[in-house]
VEXPA-490255 format. One line per field, with one value per residue (C-alpha): residue in one letter; x, y, z; residue number from 1. Coordinates in nm, 3 decimals. Each point is the difference from the previous one (the first is absolute). Layout:
N
r	(A | ...) $
east	(X | ...) $
north	(Y | ...) $
up	(Z | ...) $
k	(NUM | ...) $
% end
This chain:
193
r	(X | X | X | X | X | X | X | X | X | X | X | X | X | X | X | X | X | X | X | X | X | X | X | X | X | X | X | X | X | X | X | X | X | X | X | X | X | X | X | X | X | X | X | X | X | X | X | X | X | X | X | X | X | X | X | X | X | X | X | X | X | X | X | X | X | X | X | X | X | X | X | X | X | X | X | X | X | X | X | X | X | X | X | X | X | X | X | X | X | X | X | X | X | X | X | X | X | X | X | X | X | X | X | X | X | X | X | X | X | X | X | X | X | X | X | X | X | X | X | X | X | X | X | X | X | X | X | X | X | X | X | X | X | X | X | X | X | X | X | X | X | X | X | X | X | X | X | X | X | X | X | X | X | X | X | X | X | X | X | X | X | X | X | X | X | X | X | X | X | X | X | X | X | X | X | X | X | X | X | X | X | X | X | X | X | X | X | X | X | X | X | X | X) $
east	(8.107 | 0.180 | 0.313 | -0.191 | -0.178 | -0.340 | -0.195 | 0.058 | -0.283 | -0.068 | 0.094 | -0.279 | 0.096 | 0.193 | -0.187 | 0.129 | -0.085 | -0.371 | 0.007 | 0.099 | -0.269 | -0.267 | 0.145 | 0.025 | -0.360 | -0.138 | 0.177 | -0.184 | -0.347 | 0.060 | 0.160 | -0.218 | -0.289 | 0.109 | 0.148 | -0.124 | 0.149 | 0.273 | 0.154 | 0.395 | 0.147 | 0.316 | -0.222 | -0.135 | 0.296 | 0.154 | -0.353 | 0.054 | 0.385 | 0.162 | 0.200 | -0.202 | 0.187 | -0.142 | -0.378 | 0.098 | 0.131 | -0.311 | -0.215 | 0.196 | -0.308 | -0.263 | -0.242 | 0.140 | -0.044 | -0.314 | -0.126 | 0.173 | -0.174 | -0.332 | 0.051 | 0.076 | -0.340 | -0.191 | 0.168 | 0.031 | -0.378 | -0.083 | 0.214 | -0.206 | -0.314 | 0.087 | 0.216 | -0.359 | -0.195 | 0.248 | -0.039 | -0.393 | -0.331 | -0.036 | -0.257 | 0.289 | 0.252 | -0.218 | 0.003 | 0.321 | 0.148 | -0.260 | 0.160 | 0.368 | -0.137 | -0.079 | 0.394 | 0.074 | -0.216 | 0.184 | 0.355 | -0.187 | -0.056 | 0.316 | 0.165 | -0.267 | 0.111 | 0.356 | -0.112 | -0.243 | 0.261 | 0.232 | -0.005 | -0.253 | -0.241 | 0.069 | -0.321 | 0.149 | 0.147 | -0.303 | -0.232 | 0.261 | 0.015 | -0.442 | 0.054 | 0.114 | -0.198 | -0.304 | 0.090 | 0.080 | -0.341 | -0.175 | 0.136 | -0.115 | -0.359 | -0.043 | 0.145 | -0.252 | -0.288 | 0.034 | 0.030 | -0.375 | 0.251 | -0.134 | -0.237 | -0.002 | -0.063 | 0.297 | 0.303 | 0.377 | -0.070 | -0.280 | 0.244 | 0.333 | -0.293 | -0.113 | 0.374 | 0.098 | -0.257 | 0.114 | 0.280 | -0.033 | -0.303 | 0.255 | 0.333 | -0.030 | 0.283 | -0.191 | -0.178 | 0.145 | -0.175 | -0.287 | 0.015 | 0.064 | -0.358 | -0.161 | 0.176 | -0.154 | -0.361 | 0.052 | 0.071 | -0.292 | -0.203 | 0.178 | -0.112 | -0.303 | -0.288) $
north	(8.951 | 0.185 | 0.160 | 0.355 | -0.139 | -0.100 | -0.318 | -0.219 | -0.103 | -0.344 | -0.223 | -0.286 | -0.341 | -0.216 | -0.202 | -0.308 | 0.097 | 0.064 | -0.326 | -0.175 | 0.234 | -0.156 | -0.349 | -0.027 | 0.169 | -0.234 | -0.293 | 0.110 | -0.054 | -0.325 | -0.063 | 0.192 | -0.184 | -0.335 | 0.015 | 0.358 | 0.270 | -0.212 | -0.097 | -0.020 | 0.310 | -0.233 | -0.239 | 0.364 | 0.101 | -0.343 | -0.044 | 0.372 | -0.112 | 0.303 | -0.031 | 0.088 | 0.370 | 0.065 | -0.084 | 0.233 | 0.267 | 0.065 | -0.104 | 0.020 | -0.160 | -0.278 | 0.230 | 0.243 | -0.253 | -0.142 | 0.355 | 0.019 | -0.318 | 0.125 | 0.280 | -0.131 | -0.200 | 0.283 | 0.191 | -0.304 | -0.029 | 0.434 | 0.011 | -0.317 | 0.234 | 0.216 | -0.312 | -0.229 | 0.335 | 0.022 | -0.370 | -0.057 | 0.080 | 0.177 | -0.246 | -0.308 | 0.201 | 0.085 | -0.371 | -0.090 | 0.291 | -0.108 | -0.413 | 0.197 | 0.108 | -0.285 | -0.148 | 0.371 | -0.119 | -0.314 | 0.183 | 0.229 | -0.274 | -0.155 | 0.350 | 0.183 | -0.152 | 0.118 | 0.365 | 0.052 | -0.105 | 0.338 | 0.253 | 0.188 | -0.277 | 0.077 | 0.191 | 0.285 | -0.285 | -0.121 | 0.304 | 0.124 | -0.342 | 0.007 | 0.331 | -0.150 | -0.327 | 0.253 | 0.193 | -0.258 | -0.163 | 0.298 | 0.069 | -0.345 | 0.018 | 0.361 | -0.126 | -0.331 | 0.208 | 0.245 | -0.229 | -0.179 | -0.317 | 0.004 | 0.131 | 0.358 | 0.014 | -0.185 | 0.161 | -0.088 | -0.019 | -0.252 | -0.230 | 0.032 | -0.064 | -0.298 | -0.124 | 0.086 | -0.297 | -0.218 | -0.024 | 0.013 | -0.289 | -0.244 | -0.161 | -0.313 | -0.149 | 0.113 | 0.291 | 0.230 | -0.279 | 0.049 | 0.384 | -0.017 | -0.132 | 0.251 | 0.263 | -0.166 | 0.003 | 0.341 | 0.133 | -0.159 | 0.164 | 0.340 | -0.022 | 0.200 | -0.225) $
up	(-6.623 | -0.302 | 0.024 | 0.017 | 0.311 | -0.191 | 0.025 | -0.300 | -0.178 | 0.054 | -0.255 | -0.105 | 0.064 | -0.238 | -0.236 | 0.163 | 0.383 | -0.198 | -0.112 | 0.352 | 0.186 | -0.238 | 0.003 | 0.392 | 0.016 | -0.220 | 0.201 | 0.306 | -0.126 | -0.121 | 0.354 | 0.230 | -0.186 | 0.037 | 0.344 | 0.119 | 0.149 | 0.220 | -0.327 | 0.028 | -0.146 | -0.097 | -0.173 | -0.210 | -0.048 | -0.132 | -0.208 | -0.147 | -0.096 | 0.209 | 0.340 | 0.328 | -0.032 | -0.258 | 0.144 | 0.259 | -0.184 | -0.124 | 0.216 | 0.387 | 0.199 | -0.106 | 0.056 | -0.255 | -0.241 | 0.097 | -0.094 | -0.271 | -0.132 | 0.091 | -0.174 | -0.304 | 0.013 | 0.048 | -0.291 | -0.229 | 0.073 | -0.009 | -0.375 | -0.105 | -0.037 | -0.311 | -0.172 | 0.006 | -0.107 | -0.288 | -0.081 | 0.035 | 0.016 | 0.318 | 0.180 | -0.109 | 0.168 | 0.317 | 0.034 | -0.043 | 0.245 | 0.271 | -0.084 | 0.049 | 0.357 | 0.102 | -0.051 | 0.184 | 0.305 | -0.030 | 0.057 | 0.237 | 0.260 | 0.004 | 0.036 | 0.217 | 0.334 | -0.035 | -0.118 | 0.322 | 0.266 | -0.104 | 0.219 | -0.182 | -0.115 | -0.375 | 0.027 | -0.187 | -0.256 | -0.072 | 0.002 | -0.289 | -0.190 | 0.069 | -0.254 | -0.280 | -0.021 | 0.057 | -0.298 | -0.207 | 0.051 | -0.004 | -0.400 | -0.055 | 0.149 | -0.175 | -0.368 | 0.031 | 0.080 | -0.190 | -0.310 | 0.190 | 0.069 | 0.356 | 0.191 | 0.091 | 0.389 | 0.092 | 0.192 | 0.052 | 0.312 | -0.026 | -0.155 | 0.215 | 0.265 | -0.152 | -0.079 | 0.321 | 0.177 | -0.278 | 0.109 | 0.373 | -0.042 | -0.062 | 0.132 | -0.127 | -0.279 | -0.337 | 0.117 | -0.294 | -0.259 | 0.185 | 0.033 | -0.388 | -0.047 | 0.209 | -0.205 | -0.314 | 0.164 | 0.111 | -0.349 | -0.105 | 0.239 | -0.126 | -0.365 | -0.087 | -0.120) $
k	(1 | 2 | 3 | 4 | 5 | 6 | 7 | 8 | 9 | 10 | 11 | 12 | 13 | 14 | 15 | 16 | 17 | 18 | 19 | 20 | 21 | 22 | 23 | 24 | 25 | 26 | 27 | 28 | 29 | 30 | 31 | 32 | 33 | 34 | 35 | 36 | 37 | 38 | 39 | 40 | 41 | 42 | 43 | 44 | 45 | 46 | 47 | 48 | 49 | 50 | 51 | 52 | 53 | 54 | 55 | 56 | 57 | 58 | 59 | 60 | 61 | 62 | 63 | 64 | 65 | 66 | 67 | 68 | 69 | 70 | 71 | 72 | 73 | 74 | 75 | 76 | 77 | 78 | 79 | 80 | 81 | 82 | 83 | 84 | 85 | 86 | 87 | 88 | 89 | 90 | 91 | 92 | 93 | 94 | 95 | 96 | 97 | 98 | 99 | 100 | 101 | 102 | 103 | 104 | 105 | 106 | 107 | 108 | 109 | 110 | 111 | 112 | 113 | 114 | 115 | 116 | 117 | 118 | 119 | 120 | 121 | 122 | 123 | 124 | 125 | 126 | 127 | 128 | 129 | 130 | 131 | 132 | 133 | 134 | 135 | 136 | 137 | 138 | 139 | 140 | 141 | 142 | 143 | 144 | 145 | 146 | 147 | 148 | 149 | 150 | 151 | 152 | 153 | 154 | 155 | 156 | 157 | 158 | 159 | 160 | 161 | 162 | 163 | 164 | 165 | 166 | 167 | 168 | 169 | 170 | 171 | 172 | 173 | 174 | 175 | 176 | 177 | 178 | 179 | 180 | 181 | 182 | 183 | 184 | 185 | 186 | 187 | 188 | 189 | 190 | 191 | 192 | 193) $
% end
């Protein structure tokens, strides 16, 4: 509050608390991914080179950040859309987003079990985070067929589908080498003849 009895506008964080946020976030992939979601926070925090305060000043529960971390997949994955648009033909890019989500399944399945045992099931989390790797598909499966880079009949929704048993087919060590094949027949099938 102000001296005139106003809320004060709140102030963005320092460039340096930025910097630690996307440090310790970045940390926790690497971690959750090779140990899962149990991974010591200390061992993050050490890893991240910032004291355990500082983990939980931004982040005061391991859920917080586990969300956190999944979010950042989802939106490193959503912003990837327009940057491959940008950089290639829009059939190339189609298939280089759909190889991106299968490394996002990847960091899904470590990340998934800790998500559905809050309170709330992270439904709502993952209906919202569903959105934007929907509409980042979606540009990419309109730009490729408009441009006759694929064929015309097939949906966003078709291929989340079809990503979605790719990666639930398999457990096994290697699975995302194998999912990237199926990805590369898939596109195949997707080009008009």
């Amino acid at each position: 509050m102000t001296a005139s009895g106003k809320t004060a506008p709140a102030r963005k964080p320092r460039a340096d608390a930025r910097k630690n946020r996307d440090r310790l976030i970045e940390v926790a992939k690497a971690s959750f991914r090779e140990r899962g979601g149990d991974a010591p926070l200390e061992d993050i925090a050490r890893r991240a080179g910032v004291g355990i305060g500082t983990l939980y000043r931004h982040f005061p529960t391991r859920d917080a950040l586990i969300e956190a971390v999944y979010r950042q997949s989802v939106g490193k994955l959503a912003e990837a859309a327009p940057r491959l648009l940008a950089e290639r033909p829009p059939g190339e890019a189609l298939h280089a987003w759909l190889r991106l989500y299968i490394d996002y399944i990847a960091h899904k399945r470590v990340l998934a079990p800790s998500l559905k045992a809050r309170p709330d099931g992270a439904k709502s989390l993952f209906d919202s985070m569903r959105g934007a790797t929907l509409a980042a598909l979606t540009s990419l499966v309109e730009r490729a067929a408009a441009k006759g880079e694929i064929r015309p009949d097939v949906s966003p929704t078709d291929l989340l589908l079809v990503l979605v048993g790719v990666g639930r087919a398999s457990s096994e060590p290697g699975w995302s080498a194998s999912a990237e094949r199926i990805v590369d027949v898939l596109m195949d099938g997707l080009r008009r003849r």
